[in-house]
Backbone as CSV, one residue per row, in Angstrom:
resi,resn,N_x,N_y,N_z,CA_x,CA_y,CA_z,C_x,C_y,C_z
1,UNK,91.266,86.388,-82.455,90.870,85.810,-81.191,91.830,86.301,-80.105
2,UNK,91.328,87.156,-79.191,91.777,87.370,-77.824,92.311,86.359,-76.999
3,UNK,93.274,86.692,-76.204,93.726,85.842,-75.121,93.133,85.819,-73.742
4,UNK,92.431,85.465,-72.987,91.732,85.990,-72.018,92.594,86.175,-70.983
5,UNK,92.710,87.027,-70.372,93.700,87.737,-69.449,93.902,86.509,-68.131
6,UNK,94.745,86.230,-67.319,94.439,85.327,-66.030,93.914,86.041,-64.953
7,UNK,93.148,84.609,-64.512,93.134,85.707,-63.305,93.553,85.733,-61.945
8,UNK,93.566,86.572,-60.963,94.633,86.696,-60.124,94.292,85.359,-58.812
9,UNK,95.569,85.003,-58.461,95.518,83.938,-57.095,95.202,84.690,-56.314
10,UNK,93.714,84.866,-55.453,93.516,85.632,-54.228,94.820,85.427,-53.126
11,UNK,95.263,84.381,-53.504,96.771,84.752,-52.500,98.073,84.989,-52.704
12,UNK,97.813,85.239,-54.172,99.061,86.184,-54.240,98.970,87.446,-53.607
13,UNK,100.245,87.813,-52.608,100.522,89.192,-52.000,100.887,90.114,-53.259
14,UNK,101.234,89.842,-54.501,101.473,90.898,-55.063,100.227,92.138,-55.658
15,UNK,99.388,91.592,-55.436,98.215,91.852,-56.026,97.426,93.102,-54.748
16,UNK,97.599,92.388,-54.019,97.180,92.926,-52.838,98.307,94.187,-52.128
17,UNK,99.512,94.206,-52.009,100.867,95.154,-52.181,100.739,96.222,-53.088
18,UNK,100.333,96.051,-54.264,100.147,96.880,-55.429,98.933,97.485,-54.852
19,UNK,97.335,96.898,-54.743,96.628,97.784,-54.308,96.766,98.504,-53.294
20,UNK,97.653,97.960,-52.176,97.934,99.116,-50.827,98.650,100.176,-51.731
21,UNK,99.341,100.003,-52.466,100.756,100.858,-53.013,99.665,102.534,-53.694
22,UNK,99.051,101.652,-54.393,98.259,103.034,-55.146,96.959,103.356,-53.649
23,UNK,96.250,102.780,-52.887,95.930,103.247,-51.700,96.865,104.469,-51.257
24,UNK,98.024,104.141,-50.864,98.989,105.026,-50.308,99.810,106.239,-51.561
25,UNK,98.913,106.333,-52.420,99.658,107.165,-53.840,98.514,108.199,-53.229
26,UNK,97.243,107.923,-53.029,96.209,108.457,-52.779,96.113,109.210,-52.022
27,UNK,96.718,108.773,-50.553,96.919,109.447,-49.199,97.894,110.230,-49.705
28,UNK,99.217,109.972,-50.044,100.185,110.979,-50.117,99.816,112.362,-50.756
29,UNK,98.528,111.869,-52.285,98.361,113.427,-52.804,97.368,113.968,-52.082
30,UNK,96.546,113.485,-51.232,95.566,114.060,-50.169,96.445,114.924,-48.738
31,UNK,97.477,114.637,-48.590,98.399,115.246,-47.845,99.278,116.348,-48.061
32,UNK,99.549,115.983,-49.725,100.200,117.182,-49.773,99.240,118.658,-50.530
33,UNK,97.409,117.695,-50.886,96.853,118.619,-50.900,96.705,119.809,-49.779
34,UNK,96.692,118.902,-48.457,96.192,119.708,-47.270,97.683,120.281,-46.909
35,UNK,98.485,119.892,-47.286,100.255,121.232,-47.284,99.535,122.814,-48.010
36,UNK,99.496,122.450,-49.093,98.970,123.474,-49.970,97.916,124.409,-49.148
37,UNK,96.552,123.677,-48.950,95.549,124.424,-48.767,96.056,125.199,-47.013
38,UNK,97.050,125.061,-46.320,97.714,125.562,-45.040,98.409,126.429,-45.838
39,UNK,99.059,126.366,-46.401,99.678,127.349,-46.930,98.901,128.528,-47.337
40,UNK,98.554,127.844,-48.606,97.487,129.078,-48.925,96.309,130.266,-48.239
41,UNK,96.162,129.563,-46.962,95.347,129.859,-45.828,96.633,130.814,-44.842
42,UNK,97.382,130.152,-44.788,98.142,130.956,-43.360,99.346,131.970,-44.518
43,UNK,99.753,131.691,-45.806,100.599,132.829,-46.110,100.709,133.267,-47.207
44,UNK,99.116,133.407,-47.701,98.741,134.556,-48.732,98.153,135.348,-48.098
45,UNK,98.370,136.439,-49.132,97.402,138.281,-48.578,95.749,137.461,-48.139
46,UNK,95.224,138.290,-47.680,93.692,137.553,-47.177,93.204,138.368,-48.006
47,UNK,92.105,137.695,-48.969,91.374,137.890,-49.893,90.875,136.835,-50.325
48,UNK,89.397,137.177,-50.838,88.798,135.993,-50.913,89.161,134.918,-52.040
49,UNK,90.141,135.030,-52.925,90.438,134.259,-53.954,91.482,133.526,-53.007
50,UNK,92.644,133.934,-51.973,93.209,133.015,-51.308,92.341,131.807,-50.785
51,UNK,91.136,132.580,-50.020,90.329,132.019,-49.005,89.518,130.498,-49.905
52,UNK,89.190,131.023,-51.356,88.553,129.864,-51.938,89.511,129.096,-52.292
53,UNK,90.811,129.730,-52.859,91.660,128.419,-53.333,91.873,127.547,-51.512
54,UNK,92.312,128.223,-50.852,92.365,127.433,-49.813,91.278,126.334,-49.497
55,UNK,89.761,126.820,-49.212,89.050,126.160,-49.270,88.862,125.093,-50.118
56,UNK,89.297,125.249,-51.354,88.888,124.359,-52.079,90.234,123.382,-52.307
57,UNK,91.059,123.431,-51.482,92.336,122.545,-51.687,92.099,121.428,-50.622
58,UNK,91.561,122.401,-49.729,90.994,121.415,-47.781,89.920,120.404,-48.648
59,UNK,88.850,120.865,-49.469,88.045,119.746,-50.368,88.194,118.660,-51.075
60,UNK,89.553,119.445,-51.767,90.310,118.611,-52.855,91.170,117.430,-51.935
61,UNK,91.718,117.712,-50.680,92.265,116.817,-49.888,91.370,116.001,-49.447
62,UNK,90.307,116.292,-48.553,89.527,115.167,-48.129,88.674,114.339,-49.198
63,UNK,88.591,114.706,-50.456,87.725,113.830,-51.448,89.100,112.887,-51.608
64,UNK,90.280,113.365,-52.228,91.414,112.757,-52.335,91.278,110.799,-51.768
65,UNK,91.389,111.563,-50.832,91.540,110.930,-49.353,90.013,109.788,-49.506
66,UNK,88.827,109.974,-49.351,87.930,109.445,-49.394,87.907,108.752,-50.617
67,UNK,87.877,109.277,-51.748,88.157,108.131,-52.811,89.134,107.484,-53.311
68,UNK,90.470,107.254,-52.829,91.324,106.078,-52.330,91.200,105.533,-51.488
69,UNK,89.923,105.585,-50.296,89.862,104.672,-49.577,88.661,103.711,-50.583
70,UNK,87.836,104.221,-50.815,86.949,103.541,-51.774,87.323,102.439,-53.206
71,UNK,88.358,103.247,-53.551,89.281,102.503,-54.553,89.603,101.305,-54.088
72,UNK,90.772,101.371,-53.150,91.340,100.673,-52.136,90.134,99.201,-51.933
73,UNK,89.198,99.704,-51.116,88.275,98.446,-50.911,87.163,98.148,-51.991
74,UNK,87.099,98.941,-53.017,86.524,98.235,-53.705,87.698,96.979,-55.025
75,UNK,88.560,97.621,-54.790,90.165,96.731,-55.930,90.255,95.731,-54.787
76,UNK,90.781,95.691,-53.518,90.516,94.404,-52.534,89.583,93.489,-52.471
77,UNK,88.294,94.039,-52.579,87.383,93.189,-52.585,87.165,92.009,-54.019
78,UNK,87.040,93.238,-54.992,87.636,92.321,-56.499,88.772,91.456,-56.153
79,UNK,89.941,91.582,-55.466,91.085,90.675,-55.668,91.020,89.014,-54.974
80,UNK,90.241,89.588,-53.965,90.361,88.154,-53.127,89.006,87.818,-53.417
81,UNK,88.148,87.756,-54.420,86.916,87.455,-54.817,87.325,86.861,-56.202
82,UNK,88.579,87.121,-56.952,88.555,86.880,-58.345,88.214,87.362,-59.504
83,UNK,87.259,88.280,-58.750,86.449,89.530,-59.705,87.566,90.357,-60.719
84,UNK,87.095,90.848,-62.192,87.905,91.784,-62.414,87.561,93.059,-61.781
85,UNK,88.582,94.054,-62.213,88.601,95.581,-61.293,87.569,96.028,-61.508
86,UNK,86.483,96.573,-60.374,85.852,97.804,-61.441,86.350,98.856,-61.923
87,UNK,85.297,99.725,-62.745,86.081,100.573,-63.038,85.656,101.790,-62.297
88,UNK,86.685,102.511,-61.859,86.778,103.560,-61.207,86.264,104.986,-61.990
89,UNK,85.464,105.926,-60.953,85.503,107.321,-61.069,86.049,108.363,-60.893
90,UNK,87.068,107.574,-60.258,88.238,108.332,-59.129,89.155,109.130,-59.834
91,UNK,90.010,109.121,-60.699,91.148,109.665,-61.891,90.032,110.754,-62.791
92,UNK,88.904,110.635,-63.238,87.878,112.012,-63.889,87.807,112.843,-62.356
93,UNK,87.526,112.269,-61.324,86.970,113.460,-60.309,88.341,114.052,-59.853
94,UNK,89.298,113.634,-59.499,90.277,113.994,-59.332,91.153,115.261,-60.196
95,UNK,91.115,114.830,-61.271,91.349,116.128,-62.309,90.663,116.779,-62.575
96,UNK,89.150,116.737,-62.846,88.329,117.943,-62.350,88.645,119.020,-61.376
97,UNK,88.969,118.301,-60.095,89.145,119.310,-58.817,90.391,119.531,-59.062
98,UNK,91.215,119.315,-59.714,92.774,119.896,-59.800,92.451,121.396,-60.511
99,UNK,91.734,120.989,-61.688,91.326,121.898,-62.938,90.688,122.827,-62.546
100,UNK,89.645,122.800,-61.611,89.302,124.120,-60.604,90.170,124.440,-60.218
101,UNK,91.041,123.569,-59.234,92.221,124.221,-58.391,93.005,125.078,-59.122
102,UNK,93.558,125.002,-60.402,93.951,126.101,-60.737,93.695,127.128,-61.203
103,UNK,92.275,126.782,-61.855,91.732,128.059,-62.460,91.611,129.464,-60.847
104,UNK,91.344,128.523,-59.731,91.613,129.587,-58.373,92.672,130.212,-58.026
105,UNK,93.586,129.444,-58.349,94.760,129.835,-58.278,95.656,131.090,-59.335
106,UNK,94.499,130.947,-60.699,95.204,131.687,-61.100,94.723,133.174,-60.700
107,UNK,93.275,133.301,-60.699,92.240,133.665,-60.046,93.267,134.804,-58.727
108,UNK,93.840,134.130,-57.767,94.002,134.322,-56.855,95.115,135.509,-56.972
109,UNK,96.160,134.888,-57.909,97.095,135.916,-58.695,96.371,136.979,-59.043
110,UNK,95.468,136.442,-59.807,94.976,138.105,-61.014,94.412,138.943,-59.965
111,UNK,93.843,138.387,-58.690,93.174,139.736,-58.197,93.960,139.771,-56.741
């Protein structure tokens, strides 16, 4: 027999702190995606394997970005509702587009 987990005081701040915290884990790797994809754009040789990894880093940043905001309000909305978390798509899509990202990258090297 299981213990059934508690569940959270919609007013506990910790709950709500923690979800800003990974909100803002989100933004930070959406930021330093779009470091990368500037880089890759303004100081590699120009060729189109720069041009796609670039492109596809500017992608990889704004999805970033868009699905930690989604995270974000959909874990808020669960918290001060009582709801448990849903579960997220966000961590599979995310490493997907990393997993391209490098296969471009290596891509970008070889040619």
């Amino acid at each position: 027999m299981s213990v059934p987990e508690p569940r959270p005081d919609p007013t506990d701040p910790r709950y709500s702190l923690a979800n800003e915290r990974t909100f803002l884990a989100y933004e930070r790797t959406s930021v330093g995606l779009l470091v990368a994809a500037v880089g890759a754009l303004h100081l590699l040789r120009d060729s189109w394997a720069e041009y796609a990894l670039g492109a596809g880093l500017l992608v990889a940043a704004a999805l970033t970005s868009v699905v930690g905001w989604r995270r974000f309000q959909q874990a808020d909305a669960a918290i001060r509702e009582g709801r448990p978390l849903p579960q997220g798509s966000a961590v599979p899509i995310v490493v997907v587009v990393v997993l391209v990202l490098c296969v471009l990258a290596g891509l970008s090297v070889l040619v």
